[in-house]
N, C-alpha and C positions, 0 to 999 in steps of 0.2 A: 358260737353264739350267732354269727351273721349266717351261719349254714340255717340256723333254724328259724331265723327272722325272714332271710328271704328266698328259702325254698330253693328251685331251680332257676331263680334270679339270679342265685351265686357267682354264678362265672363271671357275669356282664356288669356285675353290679358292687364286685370288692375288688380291692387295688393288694395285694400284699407285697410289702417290700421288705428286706432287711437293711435298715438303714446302717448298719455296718460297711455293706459295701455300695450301697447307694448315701452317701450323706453330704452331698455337695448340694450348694443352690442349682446348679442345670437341674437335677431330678424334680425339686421342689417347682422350678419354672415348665418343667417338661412335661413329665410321665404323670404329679400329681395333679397340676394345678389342669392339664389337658382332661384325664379322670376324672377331675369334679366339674368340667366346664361338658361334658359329653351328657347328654340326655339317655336317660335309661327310662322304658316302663318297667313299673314296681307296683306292687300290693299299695293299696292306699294306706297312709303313713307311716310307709317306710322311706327310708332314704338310704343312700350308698356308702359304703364304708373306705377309709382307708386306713388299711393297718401298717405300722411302723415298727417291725421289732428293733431291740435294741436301738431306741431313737436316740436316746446318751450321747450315742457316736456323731450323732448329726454336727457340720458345721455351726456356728451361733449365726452365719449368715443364712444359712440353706431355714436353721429356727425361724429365723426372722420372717422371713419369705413362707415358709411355713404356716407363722401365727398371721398372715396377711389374707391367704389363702382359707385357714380355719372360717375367719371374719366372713369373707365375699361368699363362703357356699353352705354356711351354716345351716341354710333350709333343707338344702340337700343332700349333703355328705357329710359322713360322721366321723372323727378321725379316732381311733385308740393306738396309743402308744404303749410300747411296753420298752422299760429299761431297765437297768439293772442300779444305777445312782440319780435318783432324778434329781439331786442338785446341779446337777450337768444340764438340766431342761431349762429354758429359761424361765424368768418369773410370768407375762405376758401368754404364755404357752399354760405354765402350770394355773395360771388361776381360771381360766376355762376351760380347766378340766377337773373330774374328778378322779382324786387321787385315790387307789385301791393298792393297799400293800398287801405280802401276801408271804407267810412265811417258805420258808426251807421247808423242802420233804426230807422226813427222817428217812434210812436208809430202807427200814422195814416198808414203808408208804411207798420207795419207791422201786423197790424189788417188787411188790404188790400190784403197781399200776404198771411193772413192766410185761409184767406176767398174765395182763389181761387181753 
């Protein structure tokens, strides 16, 4: 999705992490919050992404710091998380966002999209 929103902006203009092995506050204070504080030209309204797989694993401190960071660059930067228990997310975090569940691929669906 951010490939097709901003073109060959992509590179300059998405953050992706695996908060698995990224999920400490220094990342949050570091790599994202440095990310959303960096000026990028972009398409008119669009803004910069930062993706969080598996945010679950995040610390509740590095969340915290996190939903602080959401707040200060909302104009600019978009965050999508993906996890696997978002009860694990804080509440603060999940109410400014929306939530998209998504079921299981049956085995057929996923032999199908392997084989593409």
């Amino acid at each position: 999705m951010a490939r097709a929103l901003l073109g060959d902006a992509y590179k300059e203009a998405v953050l992706e992490l695996n908060a698995s092995n990224d999920r400490g506050i220094d990342v949050v204070r570091n790599r994202i919050k440095m990310f959303a504080q960096k000026k990028v030209t972009l398409p008119p309204g669009r803004q910069k992404f930062v993706i969080l797989d598996e945010a679950d694993s995040m610390t509740e401190g590095a969340q915290q710091a996190l939903r602080r960071t959401m707040e200060i660059f909302s104009r600019t930067t978009r965050f999508a998380l993906a996890c696997n228990d978002s009860s694990k997310i804080i509440e603060p975090i999940q109410s400014r966002c929306a939530v998209l569940r998504y079921a299981k691929l049956t085995p057929v669906q996923l032999m199908a999209r392997l084989l593409q």
